[in-house]
Backbone as CSV, one residue per row, in Angstrom:
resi,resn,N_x,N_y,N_z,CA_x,CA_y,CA_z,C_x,C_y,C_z
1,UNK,-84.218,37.264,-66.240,-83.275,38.133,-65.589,-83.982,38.851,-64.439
2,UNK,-83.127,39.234,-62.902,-83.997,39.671,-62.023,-84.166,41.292,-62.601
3,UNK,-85.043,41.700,-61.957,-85.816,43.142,-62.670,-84.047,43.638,-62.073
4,UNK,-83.807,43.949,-60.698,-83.017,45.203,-60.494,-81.412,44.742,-61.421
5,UNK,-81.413,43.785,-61.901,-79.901,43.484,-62.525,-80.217,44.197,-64.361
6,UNK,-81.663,43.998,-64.530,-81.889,44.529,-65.667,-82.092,46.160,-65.858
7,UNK,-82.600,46.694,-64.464,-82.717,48.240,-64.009,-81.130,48.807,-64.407
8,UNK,-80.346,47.643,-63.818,-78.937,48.047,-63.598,-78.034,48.464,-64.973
9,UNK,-78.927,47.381,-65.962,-78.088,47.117,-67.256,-78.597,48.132,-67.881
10,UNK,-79.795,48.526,-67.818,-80.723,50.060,-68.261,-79.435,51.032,-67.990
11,UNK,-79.796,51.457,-66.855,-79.147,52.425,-66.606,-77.496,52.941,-66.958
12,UNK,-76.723,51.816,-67.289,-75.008,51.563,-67.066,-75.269,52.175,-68.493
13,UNK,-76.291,51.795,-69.725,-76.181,51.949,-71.036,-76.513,52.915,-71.349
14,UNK,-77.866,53.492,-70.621,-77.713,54.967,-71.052,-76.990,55.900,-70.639
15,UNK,-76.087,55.451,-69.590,-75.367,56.599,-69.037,-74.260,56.484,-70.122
16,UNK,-73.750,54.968,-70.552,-72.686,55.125,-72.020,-73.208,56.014,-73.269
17,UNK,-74.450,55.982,-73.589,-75.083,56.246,-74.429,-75.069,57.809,-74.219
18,UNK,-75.439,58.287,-73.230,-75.477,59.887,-73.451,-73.521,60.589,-73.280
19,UNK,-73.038,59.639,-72.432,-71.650,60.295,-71.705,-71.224,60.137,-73.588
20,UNK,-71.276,59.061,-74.684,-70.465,59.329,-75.684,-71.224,60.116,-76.392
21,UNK,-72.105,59.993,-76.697,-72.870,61.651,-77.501,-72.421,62.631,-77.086
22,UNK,-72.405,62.675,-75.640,-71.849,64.586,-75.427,-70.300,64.569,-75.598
23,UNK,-69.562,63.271,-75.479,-68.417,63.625,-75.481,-67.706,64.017,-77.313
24,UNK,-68.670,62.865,-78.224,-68.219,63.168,-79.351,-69.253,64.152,-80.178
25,UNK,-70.087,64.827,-79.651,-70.539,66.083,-79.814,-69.542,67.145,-80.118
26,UNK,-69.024,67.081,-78.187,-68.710,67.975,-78.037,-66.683,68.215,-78.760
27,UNK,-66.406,66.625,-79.001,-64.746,66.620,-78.878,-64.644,67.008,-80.334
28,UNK,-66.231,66.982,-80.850,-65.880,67.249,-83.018,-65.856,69.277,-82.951
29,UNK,-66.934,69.819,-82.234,-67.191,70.647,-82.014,-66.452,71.980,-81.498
30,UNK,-66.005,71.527,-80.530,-65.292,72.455,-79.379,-63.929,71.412,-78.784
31,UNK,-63.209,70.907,-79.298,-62.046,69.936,-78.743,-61.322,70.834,-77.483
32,UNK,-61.532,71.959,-77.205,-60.651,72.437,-76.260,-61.456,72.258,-74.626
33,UNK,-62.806,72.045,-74.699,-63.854,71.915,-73.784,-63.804,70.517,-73.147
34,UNK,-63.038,69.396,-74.101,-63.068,68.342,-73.872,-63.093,67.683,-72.293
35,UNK,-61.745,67.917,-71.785,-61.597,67.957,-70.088,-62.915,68.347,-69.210
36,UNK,-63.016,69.286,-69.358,-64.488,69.724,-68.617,-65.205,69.140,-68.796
37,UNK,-65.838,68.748,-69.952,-67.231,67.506,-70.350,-66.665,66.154,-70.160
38,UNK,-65.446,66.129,-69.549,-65.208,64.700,-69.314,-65.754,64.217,-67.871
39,UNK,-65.690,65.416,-67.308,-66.162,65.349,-65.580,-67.958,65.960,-65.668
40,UNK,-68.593,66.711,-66.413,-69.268,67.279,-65.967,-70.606,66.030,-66.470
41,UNK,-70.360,65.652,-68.513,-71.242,65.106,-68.735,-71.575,63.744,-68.009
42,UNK,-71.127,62.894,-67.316,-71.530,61.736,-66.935,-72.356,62.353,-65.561
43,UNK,-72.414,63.495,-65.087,-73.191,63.789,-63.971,-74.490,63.839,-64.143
44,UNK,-74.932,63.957,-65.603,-76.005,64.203,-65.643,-77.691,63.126,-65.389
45,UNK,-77.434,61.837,-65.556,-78.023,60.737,-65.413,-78.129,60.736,-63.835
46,UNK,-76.721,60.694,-63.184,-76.818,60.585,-61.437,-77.543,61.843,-61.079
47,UNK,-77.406,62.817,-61.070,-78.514,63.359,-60.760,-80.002,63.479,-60.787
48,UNK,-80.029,63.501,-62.273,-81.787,63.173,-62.408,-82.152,61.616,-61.607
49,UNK,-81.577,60.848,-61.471,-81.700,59.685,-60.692,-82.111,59.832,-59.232
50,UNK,-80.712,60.541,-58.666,-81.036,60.886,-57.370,-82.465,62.004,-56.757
51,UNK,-82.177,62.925,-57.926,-83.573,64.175,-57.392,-84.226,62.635,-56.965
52,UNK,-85.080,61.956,-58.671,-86.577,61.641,-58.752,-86.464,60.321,-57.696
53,UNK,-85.518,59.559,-57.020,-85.505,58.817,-56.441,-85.769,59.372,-54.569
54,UNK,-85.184,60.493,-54.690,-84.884,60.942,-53.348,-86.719,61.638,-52.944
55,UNK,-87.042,62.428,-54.556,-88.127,63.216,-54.130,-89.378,62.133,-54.207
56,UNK,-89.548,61.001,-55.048,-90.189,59.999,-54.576,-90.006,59.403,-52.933
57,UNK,-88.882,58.797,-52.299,-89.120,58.312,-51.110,-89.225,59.564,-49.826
58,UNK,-89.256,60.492,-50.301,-89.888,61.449,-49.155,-91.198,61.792,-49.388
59,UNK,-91.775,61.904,-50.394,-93.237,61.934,-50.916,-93.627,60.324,-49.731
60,UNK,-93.224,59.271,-50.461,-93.716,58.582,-49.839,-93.971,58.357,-48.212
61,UNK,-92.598,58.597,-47.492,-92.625,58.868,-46.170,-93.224,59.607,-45.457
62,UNK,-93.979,61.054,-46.106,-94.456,62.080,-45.800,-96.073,61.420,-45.873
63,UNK,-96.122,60.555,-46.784,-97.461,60.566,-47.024,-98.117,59.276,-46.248
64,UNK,-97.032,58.793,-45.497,-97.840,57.709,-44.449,-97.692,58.217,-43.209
65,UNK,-97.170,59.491,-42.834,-97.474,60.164,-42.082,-96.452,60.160,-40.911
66,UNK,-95.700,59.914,-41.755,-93.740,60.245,-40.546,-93.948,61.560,-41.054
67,UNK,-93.356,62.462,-39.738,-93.152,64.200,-40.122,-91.681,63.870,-41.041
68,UNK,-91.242,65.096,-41.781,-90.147,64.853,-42.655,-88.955,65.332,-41.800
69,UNK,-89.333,66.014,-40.496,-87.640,65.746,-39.692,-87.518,64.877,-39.015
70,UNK,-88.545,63.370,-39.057,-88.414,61.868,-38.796,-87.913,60.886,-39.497
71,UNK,-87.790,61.875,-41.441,-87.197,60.903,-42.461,-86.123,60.135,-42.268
72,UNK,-85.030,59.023,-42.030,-84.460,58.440,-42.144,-83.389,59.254,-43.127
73,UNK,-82.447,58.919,-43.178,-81.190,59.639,-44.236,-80.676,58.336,-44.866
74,UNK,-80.951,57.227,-44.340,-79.967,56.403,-44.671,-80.186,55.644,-46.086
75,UNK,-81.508,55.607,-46.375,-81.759,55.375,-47.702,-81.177,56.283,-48.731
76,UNK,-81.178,57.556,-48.641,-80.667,58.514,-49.208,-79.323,58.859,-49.447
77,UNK,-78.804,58.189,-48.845,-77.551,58.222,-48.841,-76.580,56.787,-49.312
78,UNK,-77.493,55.888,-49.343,-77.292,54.634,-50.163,-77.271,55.472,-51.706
79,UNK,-78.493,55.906,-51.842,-78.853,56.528,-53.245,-77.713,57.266,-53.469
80,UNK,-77.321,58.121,-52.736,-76.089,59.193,-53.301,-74.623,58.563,-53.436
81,UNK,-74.523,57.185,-52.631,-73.374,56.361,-53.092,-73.411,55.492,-54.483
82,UNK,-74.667,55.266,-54.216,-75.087,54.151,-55.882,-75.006,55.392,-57.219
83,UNK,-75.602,56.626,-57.066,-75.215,57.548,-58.130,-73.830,58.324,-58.133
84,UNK,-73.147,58.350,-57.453,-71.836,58.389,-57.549,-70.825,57.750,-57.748
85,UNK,-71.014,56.197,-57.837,-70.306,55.094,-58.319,-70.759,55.119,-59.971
86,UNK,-72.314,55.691,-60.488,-72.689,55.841,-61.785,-71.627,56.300,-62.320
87,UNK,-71.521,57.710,-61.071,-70.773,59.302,-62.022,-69.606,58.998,-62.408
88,UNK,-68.468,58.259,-61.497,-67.461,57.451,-61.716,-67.394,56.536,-62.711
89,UNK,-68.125,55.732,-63.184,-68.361,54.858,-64.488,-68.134,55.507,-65.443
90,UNK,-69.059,56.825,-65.511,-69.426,57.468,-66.820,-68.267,57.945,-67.132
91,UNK,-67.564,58.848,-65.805,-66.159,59.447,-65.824,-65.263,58.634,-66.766
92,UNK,-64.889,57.455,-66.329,-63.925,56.030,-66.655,-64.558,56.297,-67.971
93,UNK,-65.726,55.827,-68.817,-66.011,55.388,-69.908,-65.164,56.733,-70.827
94,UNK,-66.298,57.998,-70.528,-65.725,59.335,-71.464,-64.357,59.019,-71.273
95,UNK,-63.337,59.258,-70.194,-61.785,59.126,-70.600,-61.214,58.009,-71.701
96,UNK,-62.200,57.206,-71.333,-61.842,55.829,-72.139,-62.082,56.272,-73.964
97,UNK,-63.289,56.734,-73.927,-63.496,57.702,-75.164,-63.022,58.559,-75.750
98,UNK,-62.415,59.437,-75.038,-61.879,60.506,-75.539,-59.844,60.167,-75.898
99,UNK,-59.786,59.191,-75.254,-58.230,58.488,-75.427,-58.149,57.720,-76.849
100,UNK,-59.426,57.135,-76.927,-59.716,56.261,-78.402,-59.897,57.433,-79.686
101,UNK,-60.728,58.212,-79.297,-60.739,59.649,-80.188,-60.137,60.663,-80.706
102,UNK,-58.887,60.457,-79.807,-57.576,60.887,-80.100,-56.453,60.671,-80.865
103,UNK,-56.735,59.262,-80.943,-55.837,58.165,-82.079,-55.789,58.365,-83.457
């Protein structure tokens, strides 16, 4: 399998993996919170993604000696579309979860 299709399959699973823990955490727990952790918990993977991805390729850029108001944006902003298509997944899955949890 190529590495980034397997990066890909990493990532899609733990974002299922944590978005249904917090959701059935939280839907046994606190059921009235539900809505809110339907949007908030899948954010959490895209972010830590984006920081350590974003603060890696400026480390790197910085350190071959482009000044950092020479950085490029456009990588970065690939990154903030690829983790926001995550956040959207995770979104879809929890609703998908919390509709089955309801039954």
């Amino acid at each position: 399998m190529d590495p980034a299709t397997s990066f890909l399959l990493v990532v899609v699973s733990l974002q299922a993996v944590f978005v249904a823990a917090v959701i059935l955490l939280v839907g046994r727990r606190f059921p009235r919170r539900i809505p809110v952790y339907r949007w908030v918990a899948p954010a959490a993977l895209p972010v830590l993604l984006f920081l350590m991805a974003t603060f890696a390729y400026i480390n790197i850029e910085t350190g071959q000696g482009i000044a950092l108001d020479a950085v490029q944006l456009q990588p970065v902003l690939r990154l903030f579309l690829a983790d926001a298509t995550l956040w959207m997944v995770g979104v879809v899955f929890a609703s998908l979860l919390i509709r089955l949890a309801r039954r």
